[in-house]
Backbone atoms as SQL, in Angstrom:
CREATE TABLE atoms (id INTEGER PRIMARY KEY, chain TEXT, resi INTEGER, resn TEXT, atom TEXT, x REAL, y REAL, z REAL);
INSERT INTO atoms VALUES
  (1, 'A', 1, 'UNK', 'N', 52.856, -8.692, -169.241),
  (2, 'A', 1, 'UNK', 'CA', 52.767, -7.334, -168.727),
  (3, 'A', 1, 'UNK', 'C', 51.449, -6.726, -169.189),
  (4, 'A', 2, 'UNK', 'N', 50.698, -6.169, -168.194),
  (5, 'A', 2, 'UNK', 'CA', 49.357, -5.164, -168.720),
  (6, 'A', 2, 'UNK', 'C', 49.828, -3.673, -168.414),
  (7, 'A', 3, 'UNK', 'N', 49.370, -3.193, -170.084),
  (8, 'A', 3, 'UNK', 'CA', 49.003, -1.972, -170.350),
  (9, 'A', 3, 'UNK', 'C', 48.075, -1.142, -170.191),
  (10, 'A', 4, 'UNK', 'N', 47.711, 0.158, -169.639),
  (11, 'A', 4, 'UNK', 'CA', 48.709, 0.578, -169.413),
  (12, 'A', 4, 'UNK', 'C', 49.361, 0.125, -168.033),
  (13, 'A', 5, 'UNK', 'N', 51.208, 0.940, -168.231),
  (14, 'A', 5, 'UNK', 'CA', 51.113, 0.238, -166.347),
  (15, 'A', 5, 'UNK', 'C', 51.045, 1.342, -165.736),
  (16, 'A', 6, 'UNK', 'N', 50.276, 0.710, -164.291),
  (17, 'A', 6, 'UNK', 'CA', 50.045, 1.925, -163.505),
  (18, 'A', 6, 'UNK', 'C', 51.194, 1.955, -162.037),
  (19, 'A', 7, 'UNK', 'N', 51.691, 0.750, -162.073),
  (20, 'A', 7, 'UNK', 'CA', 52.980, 0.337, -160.593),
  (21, 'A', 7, 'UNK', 'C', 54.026, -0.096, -161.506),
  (22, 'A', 8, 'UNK', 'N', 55.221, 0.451, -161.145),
  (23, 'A', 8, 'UNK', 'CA', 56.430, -0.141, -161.199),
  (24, 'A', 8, 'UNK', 'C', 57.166, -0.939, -160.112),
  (25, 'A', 9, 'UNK', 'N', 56.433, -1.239, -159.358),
  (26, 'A', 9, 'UNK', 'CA', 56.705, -2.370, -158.593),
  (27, 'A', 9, 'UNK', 'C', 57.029, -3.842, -159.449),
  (28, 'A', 10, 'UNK', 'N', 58.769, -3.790, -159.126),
  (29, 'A', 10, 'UNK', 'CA', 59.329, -4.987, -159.863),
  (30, 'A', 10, 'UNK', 'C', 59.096, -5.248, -161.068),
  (31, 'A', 11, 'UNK', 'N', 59.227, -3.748, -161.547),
  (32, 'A', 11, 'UNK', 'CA', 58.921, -4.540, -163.400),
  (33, 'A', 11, 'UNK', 'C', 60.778, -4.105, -163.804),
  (34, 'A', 12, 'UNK', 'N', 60.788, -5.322, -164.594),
  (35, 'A', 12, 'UNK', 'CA', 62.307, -5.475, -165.418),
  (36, 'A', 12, 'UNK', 'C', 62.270, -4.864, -166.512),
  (37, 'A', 13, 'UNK', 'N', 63.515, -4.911, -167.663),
  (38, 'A', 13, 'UNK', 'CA', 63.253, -4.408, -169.007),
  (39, 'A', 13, 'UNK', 'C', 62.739, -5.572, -169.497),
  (40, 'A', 14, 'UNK', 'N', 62.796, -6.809, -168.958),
  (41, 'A', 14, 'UNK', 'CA', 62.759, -8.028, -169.596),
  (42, 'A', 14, 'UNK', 'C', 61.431, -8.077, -169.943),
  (43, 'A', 15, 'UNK', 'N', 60.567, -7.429, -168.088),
  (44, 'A', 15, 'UNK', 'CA', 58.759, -7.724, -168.687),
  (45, 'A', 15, 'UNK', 'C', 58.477, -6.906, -169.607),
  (46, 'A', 16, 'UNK', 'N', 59.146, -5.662, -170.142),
  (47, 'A', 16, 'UNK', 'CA', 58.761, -4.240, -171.185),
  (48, 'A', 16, 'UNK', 'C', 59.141, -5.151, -172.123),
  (49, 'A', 17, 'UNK', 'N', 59.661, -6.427, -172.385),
  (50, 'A', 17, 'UNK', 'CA', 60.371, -6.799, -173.614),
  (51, 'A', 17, 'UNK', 'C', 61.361, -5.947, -174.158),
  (52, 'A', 18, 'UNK', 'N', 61.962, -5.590, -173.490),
  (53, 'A', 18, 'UNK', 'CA', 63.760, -5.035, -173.895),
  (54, 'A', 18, 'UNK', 'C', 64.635, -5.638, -173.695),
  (55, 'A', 19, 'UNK', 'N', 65.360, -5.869, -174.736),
  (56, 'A', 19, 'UNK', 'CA', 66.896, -6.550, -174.359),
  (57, 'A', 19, 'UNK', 'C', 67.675, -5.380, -174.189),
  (58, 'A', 20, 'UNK', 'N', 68.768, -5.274, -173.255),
  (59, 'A', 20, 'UNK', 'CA', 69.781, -4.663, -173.356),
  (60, 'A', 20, 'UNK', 'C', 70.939, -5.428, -174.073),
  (61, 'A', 21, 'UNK', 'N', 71.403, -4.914, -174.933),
  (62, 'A', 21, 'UNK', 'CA', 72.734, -5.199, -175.341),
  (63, 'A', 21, 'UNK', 'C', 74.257, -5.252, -174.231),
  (64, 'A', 22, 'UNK', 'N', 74.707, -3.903, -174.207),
  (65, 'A', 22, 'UNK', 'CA', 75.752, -4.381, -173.331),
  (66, 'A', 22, 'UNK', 'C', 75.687, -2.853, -172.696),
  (67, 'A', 23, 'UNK', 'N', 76.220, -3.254, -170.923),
  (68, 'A', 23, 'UNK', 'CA', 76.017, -2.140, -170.241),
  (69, 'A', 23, 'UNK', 'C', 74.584, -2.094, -169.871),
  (70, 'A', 24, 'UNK', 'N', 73.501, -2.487, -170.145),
  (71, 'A', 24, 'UNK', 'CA', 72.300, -2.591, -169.451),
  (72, 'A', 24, 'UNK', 'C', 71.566, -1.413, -170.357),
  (73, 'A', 25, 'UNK', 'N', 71.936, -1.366, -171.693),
  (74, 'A', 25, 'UNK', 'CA', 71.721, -0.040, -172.205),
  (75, 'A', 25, 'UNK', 'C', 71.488, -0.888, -173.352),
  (76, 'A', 26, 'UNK', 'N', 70.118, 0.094, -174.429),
  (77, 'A', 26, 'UNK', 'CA', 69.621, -0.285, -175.837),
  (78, 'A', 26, 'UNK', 'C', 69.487, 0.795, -176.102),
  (79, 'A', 27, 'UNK', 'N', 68.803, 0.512, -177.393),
  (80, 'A', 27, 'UNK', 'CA', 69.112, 1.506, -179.095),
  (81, 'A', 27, 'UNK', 'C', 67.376, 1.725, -179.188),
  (82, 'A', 28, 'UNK', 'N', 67.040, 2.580, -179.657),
  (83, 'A', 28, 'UNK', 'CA', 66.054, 3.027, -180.050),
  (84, 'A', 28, 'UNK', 'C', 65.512, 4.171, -181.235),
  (85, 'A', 29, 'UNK', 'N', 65.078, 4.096, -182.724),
  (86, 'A', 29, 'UNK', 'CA', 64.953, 4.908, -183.257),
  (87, 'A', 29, 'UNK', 'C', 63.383, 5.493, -183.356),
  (88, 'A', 30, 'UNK', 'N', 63.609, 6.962, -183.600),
  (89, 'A', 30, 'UNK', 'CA', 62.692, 7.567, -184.289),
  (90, 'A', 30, 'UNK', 'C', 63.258, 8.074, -185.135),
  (91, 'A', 31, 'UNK', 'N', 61.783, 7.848, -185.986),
  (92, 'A', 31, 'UNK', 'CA', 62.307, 9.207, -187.648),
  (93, 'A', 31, 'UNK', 'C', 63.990, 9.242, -187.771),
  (94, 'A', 32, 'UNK', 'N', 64.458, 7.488, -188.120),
  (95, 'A', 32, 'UNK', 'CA', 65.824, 7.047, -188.600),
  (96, 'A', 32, 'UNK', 'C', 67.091, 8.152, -187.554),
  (97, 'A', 33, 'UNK', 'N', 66.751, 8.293, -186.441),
  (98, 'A', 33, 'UNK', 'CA', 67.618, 8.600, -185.442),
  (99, 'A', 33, 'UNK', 'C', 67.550, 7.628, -184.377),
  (100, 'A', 34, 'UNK', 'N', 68.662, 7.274, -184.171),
  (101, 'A', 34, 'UNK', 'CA', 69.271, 6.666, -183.328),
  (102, 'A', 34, 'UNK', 'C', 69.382, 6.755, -181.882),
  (103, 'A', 35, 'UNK', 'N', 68.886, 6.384, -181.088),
  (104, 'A', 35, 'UNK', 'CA', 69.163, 6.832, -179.378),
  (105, 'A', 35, 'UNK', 'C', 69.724, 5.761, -178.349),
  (106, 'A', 36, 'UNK', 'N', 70.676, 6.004, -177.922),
  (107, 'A', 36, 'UNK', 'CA', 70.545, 4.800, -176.471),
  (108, 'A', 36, 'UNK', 'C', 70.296, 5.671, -175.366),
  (109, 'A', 37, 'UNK', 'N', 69.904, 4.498, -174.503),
  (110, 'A', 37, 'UNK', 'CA', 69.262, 4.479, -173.306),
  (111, 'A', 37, 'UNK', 'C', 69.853, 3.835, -172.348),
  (112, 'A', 38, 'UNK', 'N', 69.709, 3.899, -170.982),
  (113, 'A', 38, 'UNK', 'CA', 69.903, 2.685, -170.138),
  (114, 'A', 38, 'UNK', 'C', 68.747, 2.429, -169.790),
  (115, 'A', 39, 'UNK', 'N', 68.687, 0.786, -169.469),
  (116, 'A', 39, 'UNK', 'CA', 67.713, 0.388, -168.277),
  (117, 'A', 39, 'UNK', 'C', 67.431, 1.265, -167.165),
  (118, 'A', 40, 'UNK', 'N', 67.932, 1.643, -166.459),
  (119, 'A', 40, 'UNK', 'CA', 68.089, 2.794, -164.926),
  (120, 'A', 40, 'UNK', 'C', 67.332, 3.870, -165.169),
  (121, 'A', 41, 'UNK', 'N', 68.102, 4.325, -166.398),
  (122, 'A', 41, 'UNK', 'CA', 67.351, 5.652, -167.176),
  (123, 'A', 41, 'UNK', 'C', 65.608, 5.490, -167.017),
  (124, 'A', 42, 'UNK', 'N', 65.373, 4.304, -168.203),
  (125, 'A', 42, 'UNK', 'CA', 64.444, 4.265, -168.709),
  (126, 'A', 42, 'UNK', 'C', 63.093, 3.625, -166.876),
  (127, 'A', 43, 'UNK', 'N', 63.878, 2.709, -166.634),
  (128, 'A', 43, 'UNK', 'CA', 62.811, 2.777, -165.042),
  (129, 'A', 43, 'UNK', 'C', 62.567, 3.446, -164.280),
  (130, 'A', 44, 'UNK', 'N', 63.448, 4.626, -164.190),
  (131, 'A', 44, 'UNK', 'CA', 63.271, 5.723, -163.187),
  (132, 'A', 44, 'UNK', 'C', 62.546, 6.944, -163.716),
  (133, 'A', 45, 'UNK', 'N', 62.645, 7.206, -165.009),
  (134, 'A', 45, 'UNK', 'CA', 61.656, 8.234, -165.694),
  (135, 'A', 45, 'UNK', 'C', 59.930, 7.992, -165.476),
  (136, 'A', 46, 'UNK', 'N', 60.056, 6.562, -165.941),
  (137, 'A', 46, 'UNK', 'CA', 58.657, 5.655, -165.786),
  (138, 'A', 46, 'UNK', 'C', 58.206, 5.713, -164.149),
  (139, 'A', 47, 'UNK', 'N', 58.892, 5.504, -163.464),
  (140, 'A', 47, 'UNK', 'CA', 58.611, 5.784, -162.325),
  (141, 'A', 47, 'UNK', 'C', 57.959, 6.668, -161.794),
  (142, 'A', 48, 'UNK', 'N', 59.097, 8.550, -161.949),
  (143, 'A', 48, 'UNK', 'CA', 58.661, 9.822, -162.157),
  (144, 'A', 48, 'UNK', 'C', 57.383, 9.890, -162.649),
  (145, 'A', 49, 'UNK', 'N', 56.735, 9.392, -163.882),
  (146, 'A', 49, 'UNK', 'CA', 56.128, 9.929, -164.626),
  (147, 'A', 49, 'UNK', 'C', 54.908, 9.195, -163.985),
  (148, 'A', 50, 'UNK', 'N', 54.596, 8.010, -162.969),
  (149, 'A', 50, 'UNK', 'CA', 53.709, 7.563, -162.503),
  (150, 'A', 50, 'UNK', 'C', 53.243, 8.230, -161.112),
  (151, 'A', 51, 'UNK', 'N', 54.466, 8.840, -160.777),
  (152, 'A', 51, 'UNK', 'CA', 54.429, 9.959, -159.557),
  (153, 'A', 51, 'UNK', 'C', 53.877, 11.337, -159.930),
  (154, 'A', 52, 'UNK', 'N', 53.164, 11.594, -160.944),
  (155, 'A', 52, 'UNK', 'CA', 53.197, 13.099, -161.571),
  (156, 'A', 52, 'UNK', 'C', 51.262, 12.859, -161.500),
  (157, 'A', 53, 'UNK', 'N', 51.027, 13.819, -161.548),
  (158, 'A', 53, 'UNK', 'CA', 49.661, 14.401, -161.738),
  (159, 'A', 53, 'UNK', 'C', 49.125, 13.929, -162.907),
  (160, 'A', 54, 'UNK', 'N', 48.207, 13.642, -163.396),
  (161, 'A', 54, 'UNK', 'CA', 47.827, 13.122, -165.242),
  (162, 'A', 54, 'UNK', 'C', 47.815, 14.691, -165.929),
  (163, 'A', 55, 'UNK', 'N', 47.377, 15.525, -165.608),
  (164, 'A', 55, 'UNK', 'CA', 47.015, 16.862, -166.418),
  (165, 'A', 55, 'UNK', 'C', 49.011, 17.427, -166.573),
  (166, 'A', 56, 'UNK', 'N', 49.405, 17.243, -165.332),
  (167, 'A', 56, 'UNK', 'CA', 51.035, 17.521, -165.608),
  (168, 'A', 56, 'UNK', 'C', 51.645, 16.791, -166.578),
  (169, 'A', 57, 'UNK', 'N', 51.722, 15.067, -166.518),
  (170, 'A', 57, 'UNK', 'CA', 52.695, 14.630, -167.137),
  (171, 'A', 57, 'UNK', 'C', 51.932, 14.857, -168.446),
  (172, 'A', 58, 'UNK', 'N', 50.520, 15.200, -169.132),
  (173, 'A', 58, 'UNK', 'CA', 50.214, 15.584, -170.265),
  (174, 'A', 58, 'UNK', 'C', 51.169, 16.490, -170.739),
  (175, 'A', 59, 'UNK', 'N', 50.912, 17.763, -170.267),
  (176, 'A', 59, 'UNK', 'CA', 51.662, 18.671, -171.095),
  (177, 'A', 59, 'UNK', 'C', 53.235, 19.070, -170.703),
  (178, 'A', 60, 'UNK', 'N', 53.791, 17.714, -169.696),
  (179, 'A', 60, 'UNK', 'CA', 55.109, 17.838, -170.241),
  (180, 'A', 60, 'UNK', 'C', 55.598, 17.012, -171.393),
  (181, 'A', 61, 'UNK', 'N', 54.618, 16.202, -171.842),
  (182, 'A', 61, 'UNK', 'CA', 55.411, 15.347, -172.681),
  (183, 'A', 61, 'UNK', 'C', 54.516, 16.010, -173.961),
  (184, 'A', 62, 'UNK', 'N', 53.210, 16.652, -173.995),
  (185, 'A', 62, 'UNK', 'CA', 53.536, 17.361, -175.285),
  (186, 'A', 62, 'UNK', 'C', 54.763, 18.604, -175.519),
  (187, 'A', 63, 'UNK', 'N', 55.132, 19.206, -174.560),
  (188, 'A', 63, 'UNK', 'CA', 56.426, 19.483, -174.398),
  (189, 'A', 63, 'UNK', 'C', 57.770, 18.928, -175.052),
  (190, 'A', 64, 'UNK', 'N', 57.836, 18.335, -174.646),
  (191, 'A', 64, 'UNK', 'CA', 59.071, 17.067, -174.854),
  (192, 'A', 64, 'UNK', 'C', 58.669, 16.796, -176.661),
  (193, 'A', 65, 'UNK', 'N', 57.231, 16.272, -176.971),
  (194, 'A', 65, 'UNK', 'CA', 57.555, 16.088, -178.701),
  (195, 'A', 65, 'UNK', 'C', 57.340, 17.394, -179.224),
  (196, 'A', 66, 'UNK', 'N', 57.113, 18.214, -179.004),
  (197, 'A', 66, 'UNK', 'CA', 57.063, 19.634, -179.458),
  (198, 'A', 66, 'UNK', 'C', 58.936, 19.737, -179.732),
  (199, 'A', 67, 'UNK', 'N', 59.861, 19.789, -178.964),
  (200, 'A', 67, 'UNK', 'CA', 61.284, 19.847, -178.638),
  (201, 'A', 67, 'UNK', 'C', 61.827, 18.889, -179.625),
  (202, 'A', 68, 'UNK', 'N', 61.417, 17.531, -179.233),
  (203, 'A', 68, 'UNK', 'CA', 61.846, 16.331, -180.142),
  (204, 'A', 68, 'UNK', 'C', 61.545, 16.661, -181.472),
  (205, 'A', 69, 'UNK', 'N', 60.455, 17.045, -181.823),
  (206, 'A', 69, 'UNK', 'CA', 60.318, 17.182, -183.375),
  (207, 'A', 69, 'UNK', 'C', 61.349, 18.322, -183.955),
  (208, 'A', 70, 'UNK', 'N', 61.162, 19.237, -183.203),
  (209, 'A', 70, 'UNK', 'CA', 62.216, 20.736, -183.477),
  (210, 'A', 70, 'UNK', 'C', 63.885, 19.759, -183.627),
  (211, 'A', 71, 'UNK', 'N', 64.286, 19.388, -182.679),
  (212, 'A', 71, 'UNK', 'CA', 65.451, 18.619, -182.759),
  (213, 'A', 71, 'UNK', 'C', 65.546, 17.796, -184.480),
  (214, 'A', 72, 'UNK', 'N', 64.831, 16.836, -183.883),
  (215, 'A', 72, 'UNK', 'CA', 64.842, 16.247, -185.035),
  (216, 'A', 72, 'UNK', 'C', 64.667, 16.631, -186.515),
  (217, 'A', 73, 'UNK', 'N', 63.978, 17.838, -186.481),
  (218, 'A', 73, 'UNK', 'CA', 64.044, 18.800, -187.885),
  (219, 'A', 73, 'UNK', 'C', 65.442, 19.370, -188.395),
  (220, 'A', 74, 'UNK', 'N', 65.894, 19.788, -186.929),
  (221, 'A', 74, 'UNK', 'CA', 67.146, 20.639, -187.162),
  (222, 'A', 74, 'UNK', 'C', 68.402, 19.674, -187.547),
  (223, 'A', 75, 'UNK', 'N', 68.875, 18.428, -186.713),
  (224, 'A', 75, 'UNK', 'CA', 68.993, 17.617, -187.010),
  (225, 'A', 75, 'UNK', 'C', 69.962, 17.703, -185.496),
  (226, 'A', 76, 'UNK', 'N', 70.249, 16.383, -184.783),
  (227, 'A', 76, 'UNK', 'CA', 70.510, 16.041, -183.520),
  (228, 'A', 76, 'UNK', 'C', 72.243, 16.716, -183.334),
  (229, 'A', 77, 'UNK', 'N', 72.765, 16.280, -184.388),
  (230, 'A', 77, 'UNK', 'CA', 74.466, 16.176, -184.631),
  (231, 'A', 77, 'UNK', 'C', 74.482, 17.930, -184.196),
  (232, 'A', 78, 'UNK', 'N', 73.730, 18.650, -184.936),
  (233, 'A', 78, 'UNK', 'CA', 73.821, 20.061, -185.176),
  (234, 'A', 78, 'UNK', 'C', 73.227, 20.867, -184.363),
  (235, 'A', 79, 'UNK', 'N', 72.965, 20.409, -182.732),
  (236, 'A', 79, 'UNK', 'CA', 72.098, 20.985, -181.350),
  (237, 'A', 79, 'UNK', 'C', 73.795, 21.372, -180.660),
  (238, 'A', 80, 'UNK', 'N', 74.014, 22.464, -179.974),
  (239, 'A', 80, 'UNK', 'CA', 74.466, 22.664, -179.197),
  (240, 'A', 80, 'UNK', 'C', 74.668, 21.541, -177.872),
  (241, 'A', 81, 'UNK', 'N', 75.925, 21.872, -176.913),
  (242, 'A', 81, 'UNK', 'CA', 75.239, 20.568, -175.932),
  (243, 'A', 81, 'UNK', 'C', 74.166, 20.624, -175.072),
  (244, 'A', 82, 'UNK', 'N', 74.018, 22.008, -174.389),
  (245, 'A', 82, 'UNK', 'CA', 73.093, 22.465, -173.813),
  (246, 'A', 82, 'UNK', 'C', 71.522, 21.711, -174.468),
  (247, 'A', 83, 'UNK', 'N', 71.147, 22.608, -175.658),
  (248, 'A', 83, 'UNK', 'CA', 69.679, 21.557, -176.395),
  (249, 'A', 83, 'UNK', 'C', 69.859, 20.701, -176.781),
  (250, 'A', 84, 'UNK', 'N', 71.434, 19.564, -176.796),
  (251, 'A', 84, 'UNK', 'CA', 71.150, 18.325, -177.008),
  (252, 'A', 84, 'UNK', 'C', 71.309, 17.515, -175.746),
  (253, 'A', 85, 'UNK', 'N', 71.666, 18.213, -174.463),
  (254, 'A', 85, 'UNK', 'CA', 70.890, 17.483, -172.990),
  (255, 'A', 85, 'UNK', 'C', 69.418, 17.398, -172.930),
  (256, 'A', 86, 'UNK', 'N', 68.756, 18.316, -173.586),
  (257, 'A', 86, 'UNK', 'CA', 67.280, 18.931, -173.387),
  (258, 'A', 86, 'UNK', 'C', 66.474, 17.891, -174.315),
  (259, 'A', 87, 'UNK', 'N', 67.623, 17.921, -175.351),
  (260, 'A', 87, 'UNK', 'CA', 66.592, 17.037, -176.729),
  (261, 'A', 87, 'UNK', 'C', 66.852, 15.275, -176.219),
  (262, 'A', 88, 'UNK', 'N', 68.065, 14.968, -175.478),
  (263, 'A', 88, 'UNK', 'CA', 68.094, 13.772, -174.496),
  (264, 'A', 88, 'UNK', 'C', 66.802, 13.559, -173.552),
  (265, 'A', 89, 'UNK', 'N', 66.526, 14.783, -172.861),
  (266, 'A', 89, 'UNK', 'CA', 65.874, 13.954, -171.964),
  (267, 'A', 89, 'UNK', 'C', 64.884, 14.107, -172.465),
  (268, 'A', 90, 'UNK', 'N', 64.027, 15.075, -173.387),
  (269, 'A', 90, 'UNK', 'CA', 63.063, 14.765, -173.957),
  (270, 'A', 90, 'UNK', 'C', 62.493, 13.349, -174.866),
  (271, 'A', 91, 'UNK', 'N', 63.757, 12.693, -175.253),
  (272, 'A', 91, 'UNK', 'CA', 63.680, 10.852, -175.946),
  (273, 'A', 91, 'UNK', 'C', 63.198, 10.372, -174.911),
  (274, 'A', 92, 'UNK', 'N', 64.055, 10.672, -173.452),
  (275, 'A', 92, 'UNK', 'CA', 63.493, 9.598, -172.269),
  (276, 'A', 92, 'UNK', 'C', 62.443, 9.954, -171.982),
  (277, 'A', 93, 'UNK', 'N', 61.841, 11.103, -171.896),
  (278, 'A', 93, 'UNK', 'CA', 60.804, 11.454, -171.349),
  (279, 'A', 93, 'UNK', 'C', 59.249, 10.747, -172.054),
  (280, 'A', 94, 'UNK', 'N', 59.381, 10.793, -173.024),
  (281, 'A', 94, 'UNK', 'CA', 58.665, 10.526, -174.626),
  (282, 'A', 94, 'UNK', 'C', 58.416, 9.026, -174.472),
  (283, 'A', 95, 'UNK', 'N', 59.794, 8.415, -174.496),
  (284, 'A', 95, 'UNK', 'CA', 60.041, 7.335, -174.823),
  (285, 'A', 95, 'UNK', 'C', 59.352, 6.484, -173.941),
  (286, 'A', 96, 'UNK', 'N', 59.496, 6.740, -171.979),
  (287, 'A', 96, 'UNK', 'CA', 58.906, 6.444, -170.849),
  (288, 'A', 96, 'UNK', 'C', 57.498, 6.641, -171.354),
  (289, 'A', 97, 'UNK', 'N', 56.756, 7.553, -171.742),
  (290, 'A', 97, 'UNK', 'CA', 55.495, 7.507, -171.418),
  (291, 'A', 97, 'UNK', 'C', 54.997, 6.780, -172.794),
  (292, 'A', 98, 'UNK', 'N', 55.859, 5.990, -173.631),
  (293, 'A', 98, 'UNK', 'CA', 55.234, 4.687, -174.468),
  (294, 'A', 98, 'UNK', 'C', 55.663, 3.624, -174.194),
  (295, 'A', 99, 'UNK', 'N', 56.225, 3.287, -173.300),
  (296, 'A', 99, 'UNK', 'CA', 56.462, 2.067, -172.928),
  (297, 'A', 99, 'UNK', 'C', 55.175, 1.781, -171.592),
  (298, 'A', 100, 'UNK', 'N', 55.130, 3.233, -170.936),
  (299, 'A', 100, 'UNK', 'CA', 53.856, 2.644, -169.879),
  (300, 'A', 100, 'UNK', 'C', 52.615, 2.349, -170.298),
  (301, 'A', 101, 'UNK', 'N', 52.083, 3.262, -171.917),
  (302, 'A', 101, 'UNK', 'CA', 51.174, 2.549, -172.543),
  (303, 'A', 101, 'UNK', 'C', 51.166, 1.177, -173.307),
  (304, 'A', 102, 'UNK', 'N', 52.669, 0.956, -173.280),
  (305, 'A', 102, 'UNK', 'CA', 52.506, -0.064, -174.373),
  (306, 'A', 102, 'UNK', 'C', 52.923, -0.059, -175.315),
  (307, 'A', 103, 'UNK', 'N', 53.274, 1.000, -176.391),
  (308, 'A', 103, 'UNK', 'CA', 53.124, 1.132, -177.572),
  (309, 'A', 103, 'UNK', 'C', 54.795, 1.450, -177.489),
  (310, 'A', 104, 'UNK', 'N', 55.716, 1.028, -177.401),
  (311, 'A', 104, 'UNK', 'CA', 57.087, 1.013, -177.311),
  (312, 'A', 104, 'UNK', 'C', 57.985, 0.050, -178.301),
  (313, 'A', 105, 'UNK', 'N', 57.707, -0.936, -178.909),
  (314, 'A', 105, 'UNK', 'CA', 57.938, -2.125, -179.495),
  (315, 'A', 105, 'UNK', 'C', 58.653, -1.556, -180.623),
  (316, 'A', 106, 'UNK', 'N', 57.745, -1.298, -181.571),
  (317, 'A', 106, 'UNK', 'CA', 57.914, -0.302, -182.673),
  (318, 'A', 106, 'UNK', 'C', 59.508, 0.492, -182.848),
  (319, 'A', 107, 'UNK', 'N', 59.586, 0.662, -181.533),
  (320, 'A', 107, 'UNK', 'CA', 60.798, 1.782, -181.720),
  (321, 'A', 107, 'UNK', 'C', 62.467, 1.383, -181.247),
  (322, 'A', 108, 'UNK', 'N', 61.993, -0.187, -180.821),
  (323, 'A', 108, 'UNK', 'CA', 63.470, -0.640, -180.478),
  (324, 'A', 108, 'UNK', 'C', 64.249, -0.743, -182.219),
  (325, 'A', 109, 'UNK', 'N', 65.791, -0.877, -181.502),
  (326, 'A', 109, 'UNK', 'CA', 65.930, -1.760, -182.142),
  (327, 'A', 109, 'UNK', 'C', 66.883, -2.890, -182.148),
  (328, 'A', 110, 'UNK', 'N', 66.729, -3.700, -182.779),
  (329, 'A', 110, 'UNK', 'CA', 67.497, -5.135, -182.343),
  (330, 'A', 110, 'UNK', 'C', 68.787, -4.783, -182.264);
């Protein structure tokens, strides 16, 4: 797979090097929090985010770790459901735009 990607034309989790465990869905931490994902999830964000403007998907995803860090300060368990849909899609959001650079590896986990 070359980084960054710019087509999601026929890319698997397999070429991102992701295993899914079970359900088509994996684990992913930051800063010793825990997240799953699905495959579906995670290709269709990537997708979105290749459909977006470059100056847009910039400052939504400094957005998104601006949120993520706040979350993660406060601590995930202790978000309402409302900001813990918000602090969800902000992982995918985040998460998508390091796997299209590349730099995604780091954050699985087995």
């Amino acid at each position: 797979m070359e980084y960054p990607i710019k087509t999601m034309e026929n890319v698997t989790l397999e070429d991102l090097g992701i295993t899914a465990v079970s359900e088509d869905a994996f684990t992913l931490t930051i800063k010793g929090y825990s997240h799953r994902l699905t495959g579906e999830e995670l290709i269709t964000e990537m997708t979105d985010q290749l459909d977006v403007r470059g100056s847009v998907r910039n400052a939504l995803l400094r957005k998104a770790q601006k949120e993520i860090l706040a979350g993660l300060k406060r601590g995930p368990l202790r978000l309402g459901e409302e900001e813990r849909e918000s602090f969800d899609l902000n992982i995918l959001i985040w998460f998508a735009d390091k796997v299209l650079k590349g730099e995604h590896k780091s954050y699985l986990t087995e």
